[in-house]
mmCIF file as Biopython writes it, N, C-alpha, C and O atoms, coordinates in Angstrom:
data_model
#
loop_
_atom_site.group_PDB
_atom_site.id
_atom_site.type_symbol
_atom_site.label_atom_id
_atom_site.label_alt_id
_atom_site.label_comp_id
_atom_site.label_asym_id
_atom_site.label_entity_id
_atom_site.label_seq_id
_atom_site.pdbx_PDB_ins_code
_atom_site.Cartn_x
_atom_site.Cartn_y
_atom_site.Cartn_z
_atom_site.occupancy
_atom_site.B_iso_or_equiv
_atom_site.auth_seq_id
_atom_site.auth_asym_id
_atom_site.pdbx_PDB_model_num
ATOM 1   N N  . UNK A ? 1  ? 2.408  0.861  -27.869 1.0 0.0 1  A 1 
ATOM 2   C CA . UNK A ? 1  ? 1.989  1.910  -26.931 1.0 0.0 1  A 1 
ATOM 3   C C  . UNK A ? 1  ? 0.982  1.352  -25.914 1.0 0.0 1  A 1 
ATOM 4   O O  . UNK A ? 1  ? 1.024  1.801  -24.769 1.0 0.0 1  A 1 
ATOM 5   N N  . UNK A ? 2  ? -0.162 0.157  -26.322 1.0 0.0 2  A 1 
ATOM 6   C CA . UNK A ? 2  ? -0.867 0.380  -25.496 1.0 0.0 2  A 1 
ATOM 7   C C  . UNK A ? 2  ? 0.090  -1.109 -24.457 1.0 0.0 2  A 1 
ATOM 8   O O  . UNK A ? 2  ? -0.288 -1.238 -23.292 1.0 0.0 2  A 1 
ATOM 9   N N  . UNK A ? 3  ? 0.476  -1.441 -24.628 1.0 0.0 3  A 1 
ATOM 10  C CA . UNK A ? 3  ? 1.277  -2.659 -24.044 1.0 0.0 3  A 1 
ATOM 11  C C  . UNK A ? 3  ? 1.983  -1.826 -22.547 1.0 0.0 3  A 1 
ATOM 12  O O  . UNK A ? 3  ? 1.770  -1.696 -21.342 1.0 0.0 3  A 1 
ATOM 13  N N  . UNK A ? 4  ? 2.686  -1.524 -23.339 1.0 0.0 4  A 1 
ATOM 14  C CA . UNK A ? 4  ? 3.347  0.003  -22.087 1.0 0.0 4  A 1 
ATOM 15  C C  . UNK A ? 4  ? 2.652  0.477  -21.575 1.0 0.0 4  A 1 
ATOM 16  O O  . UNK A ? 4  ? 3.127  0.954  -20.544 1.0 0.0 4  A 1 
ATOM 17  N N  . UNK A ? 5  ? 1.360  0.713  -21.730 1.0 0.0 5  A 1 
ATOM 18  C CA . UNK A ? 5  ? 0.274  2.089  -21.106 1.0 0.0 5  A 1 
ATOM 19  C C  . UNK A ? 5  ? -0.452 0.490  -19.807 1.0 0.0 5  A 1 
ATOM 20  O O  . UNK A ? 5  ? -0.810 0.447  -18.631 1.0 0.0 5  A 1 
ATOM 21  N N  . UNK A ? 6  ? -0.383 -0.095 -20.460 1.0 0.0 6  A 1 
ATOM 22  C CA . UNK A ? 6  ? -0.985 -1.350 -19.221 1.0 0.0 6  A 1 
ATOM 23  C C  . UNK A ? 6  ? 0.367  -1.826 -18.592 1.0 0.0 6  A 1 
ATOM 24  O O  . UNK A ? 6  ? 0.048  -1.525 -17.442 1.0 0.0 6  A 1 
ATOM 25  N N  . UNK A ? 7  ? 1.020  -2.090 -18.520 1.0 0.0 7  A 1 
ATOM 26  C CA . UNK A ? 7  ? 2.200  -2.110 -18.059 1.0 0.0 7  A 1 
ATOM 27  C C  . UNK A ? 7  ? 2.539  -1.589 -16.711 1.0 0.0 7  A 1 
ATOM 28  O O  . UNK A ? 7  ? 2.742  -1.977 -15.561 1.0 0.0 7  A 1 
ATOM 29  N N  . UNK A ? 8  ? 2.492  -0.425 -17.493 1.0 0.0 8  A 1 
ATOM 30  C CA . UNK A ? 8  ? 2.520  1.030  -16.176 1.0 0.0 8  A 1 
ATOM 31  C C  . UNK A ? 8  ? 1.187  1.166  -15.479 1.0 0.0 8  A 1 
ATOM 32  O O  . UNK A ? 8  ? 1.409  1.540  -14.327 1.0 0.0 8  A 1 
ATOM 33  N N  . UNK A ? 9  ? 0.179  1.049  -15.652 1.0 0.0 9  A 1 
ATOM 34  C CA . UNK A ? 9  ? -1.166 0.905  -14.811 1.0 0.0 9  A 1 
ATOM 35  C C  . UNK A ? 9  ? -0.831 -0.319 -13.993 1.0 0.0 9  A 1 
ATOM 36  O O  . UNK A ? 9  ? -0.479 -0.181 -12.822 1.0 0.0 9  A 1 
ATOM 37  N N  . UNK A ? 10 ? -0.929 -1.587 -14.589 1.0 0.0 10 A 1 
ATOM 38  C CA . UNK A ? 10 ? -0.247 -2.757 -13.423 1.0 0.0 10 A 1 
ATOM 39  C C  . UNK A ? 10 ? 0.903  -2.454 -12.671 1.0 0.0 10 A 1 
ATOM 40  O O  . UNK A ? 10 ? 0.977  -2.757 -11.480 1.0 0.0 10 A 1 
ATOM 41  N N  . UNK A ? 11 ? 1.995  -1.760 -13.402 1.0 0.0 11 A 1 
ATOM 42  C CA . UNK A ? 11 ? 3.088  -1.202 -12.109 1.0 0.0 11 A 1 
ATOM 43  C C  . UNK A ? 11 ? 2.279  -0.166 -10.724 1.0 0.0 11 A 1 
ATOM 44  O O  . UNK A ? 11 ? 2.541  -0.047 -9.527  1.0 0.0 11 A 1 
ATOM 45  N N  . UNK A ? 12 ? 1.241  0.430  -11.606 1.0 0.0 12 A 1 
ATOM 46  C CA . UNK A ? 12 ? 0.879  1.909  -10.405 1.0 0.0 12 A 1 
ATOM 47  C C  . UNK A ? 12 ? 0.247  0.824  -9.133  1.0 0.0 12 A 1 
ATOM 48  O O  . UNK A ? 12 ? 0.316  1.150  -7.948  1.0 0.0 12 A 1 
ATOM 49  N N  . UNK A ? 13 ? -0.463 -0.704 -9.661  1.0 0.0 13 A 1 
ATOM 50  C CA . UNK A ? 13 ? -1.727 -0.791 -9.062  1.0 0.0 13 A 1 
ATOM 51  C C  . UNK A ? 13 ? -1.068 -1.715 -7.892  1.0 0.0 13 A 1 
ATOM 52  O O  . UNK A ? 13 ? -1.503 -1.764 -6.742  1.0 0.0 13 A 1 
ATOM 53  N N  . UNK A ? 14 ? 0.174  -2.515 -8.435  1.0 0.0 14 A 1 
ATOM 54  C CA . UNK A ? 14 ? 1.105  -2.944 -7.557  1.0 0.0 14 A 1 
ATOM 55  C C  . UNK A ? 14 ? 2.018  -2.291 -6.737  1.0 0.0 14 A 1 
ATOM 56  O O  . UNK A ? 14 ? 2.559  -3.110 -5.994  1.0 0.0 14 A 1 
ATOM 57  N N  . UNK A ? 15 ? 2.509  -0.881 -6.522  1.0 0.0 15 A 1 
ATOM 58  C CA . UNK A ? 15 ? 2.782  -0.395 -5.749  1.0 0.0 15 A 1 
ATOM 59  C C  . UNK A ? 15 ? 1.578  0.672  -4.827  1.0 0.0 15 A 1 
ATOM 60  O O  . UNK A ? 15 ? 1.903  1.480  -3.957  1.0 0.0 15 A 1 
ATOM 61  N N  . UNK A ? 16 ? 0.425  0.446  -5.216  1.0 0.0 16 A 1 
ATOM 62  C CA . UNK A ? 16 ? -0.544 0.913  -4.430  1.0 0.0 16 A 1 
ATOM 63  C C  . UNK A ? 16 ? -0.863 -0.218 -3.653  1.0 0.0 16 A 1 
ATOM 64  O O  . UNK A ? 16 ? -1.141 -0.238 -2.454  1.0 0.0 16 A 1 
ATOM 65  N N  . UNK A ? 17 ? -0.809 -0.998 -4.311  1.0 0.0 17 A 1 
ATOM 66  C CA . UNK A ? 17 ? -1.203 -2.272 -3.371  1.0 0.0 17 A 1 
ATOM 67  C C  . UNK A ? 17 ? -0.276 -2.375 -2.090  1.0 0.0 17 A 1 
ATOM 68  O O  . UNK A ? 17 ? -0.774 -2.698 -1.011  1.0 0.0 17 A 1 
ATOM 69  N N  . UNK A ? 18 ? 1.068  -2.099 -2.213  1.0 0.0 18 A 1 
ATOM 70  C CA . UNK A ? 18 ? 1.985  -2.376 -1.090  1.0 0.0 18 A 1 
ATOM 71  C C  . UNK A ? 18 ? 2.079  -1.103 -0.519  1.0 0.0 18 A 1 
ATOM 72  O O  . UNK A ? 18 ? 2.711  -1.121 0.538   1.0 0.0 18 A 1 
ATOM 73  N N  . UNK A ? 19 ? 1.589  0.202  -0.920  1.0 0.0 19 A 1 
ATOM 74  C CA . UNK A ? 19 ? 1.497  1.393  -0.214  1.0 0.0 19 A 1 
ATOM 75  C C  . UNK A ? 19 ? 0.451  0.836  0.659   1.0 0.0 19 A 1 
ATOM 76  O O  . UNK A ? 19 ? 1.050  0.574  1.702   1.0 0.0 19 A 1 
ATOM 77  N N  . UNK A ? 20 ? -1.344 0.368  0.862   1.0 0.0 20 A 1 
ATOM 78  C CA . UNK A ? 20 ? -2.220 -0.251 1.498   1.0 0.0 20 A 1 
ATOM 79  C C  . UNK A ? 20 ? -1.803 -0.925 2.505   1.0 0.0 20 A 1 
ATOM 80  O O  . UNK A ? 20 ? -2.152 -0.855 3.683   1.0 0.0 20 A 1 
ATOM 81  N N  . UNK A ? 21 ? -1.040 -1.585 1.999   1.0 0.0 21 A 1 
ATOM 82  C CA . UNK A ? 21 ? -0.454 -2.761 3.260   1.0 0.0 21 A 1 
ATOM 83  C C  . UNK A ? 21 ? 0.542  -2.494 4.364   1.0 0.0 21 A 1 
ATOM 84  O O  . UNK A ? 21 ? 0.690  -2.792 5.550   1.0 0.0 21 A 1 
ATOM 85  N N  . UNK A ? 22 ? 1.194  -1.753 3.373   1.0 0.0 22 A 1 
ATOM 86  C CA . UNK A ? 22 ? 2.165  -0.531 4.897   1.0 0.0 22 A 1 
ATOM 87  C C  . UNK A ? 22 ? 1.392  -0.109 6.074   1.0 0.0 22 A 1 
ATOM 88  O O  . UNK A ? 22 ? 1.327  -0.437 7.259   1.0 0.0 22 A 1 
ATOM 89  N N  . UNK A ? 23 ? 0.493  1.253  4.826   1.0 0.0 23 A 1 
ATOM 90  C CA . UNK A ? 23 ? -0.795 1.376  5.750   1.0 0.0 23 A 1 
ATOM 91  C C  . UNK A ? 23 ? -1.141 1.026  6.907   1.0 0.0 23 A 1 
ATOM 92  O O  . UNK A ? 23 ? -0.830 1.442  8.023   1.0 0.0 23 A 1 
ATOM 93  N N  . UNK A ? 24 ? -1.901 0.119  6.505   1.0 0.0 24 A 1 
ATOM 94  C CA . UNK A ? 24 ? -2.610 -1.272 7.340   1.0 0.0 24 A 1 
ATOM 95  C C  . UNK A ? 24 ? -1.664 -1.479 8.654   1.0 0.0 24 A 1 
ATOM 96  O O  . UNK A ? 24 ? -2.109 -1.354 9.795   1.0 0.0 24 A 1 
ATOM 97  N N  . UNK A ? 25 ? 0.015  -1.889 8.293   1.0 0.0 25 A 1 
ATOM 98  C CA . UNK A ? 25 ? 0.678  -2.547 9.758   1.0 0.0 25 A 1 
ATOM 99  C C  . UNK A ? 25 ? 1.033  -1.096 10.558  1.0 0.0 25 A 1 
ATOM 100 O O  . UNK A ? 25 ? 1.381  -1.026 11.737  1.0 0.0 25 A 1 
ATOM 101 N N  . UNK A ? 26 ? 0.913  -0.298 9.907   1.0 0.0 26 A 1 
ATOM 102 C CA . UNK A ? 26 ? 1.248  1.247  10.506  1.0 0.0 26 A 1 
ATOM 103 C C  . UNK A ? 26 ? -0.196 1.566  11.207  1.0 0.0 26 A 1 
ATOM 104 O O  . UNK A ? 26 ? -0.193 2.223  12.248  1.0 0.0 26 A 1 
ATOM 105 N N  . UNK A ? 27 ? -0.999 1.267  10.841  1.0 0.0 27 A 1 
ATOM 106 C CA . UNK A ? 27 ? -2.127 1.700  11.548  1.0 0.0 27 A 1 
ATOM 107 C C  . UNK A ? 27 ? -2.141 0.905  12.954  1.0 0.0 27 A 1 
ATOM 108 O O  . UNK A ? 27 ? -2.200 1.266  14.130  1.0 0.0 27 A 1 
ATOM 109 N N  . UNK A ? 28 ? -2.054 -0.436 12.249  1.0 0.0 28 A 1 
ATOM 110 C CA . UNK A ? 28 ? -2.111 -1.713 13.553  1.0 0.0 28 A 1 
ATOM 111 C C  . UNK A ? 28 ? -1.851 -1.219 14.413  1.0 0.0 28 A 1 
ATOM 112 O O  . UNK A ? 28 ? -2.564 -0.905 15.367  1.0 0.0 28 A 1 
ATOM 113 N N  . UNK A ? 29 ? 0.172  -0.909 14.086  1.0 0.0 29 A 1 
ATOM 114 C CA . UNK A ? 29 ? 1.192  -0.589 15.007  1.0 0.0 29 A 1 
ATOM 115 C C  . UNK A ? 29 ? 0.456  0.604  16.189  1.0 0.0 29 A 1 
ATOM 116 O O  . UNK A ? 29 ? 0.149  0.434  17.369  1.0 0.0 29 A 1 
ATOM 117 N N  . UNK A ? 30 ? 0.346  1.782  15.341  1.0 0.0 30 A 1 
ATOM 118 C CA . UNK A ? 30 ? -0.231 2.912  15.967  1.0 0.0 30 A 1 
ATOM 119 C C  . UNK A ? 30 ? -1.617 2.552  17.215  1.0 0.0 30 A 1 
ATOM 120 O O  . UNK A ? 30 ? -1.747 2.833  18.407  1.0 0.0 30 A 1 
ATOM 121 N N  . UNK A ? 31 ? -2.362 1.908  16.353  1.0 0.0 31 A 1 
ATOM 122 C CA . UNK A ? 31 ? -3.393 1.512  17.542  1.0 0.0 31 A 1 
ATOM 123 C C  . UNK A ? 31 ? -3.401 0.604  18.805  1.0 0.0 31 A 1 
ATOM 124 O O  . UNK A ? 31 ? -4.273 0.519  19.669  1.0 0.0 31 A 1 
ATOM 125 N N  . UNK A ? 32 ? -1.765 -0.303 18.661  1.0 0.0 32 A 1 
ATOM 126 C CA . UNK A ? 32 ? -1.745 -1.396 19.591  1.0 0.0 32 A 1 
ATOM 127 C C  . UNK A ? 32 ? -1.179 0.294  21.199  1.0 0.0 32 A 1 
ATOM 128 O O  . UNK A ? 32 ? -1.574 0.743  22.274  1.0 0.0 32 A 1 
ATOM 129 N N  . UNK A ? 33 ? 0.173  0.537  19.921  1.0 0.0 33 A 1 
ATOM 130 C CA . UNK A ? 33 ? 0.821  1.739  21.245  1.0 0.0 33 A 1 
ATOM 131 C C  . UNK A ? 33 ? -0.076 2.512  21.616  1.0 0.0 33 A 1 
ATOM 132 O O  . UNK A ? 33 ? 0.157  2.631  22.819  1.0 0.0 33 A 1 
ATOM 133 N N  . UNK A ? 34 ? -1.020 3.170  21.365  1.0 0.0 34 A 1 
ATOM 134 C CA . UNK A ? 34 ? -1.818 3.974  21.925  1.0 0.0 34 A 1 
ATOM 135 C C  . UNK A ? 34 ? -2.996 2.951  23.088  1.0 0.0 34 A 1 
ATOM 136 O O  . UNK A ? 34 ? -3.323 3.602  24.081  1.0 0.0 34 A 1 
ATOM 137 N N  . UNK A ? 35 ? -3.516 1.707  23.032  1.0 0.0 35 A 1 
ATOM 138 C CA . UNK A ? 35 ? -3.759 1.112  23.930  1.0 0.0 35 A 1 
ATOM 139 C C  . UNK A ? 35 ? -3.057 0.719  24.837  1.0 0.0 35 A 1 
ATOM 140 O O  . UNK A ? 35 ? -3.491 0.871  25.979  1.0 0.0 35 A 1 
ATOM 141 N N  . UNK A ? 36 ? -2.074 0.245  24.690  1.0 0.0 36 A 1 
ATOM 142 C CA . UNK A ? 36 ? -0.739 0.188  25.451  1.0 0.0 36 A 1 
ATOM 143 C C  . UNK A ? 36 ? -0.589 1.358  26.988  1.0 0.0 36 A 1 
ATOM 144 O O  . UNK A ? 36 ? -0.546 1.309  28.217  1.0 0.0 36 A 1 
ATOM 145 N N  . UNK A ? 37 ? -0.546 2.636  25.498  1.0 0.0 37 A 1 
ATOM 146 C CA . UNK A ? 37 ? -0.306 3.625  26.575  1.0 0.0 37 A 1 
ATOM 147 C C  . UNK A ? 37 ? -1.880 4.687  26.974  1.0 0.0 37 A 1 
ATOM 148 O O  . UNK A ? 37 ? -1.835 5.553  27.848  1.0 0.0 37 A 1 
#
């Protein structure tokens, strides 16, 4: 049980991690076009 229970916490913390980083180039993105325009 607890093998699985860390498992799934390292799965949550690795797709939070790549939710962040989306984030991040989405923000970029957003702030370059709005200087842009």
């Amino acid at each position: 049980m607890g093998i699985k229970k860390n498992s799934l916490h390292a799965g949550s913390f690795f797709v939070w991690r790549i939710c962040a980083e989306i984030v991040k180039k989405m923000l970029k993105i957003y702030i370059f076009c709005f200087i842009l325009l």
